[in-house]
C-alpha positions, 0 to 999 in steps of 0.5 A, a space after each residue: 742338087 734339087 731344083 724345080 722350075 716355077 715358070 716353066 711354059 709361062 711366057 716370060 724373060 723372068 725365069 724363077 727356080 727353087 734349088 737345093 743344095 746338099 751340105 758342103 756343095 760346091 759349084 766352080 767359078 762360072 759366069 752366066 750371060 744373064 743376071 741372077 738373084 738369089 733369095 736364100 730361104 735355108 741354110 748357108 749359101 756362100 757367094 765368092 766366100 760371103 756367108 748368106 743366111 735365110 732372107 738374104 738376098 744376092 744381086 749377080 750381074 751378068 758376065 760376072 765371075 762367081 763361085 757358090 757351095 752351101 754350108 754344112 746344113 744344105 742351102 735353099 734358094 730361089 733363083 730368079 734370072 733376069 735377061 
């Protein structure tokens, strides 16, 4: 995994990253005490078992159970986590 932060030391509620994922990557199921949206850029990210190709875009609620893993070519995405 490979993420750069792009608001780092900007005073804002509003984090955004750009992450990488190695192919065929694979986190457990977590939850997260705030929401998240994903905007895929490359590559396959699978959301509780929904493929998500480039331009895609995955709204998480808070408190909600998720899993993700990258396709076999890697994923790229940006992460924007909202409070």
């Amino acid at each position: 995994i490979r993420f750069k932060a792009l608001t780092e030391g900007v005073d804002t509620a509003t984090r955004v990253q750009f992450i990488e994922y190695a192919p065929n990557h694979s986190d457990p199921v977590h939850q997260h005490d705030e929401g998240e949206v994903f905007v895929v850029t490359e590559g396959e990210l699978w959301v509780n078992g929904a493929r998500n190709g480039p331009g895609s875009i995955i709204c998480i609620p808070r408190d909600t159970d998720y899993a993700v893993c990258s396709g076999p070519d890697g994923a790229g995405f940006f992460r924007v986590v909202v409070p």
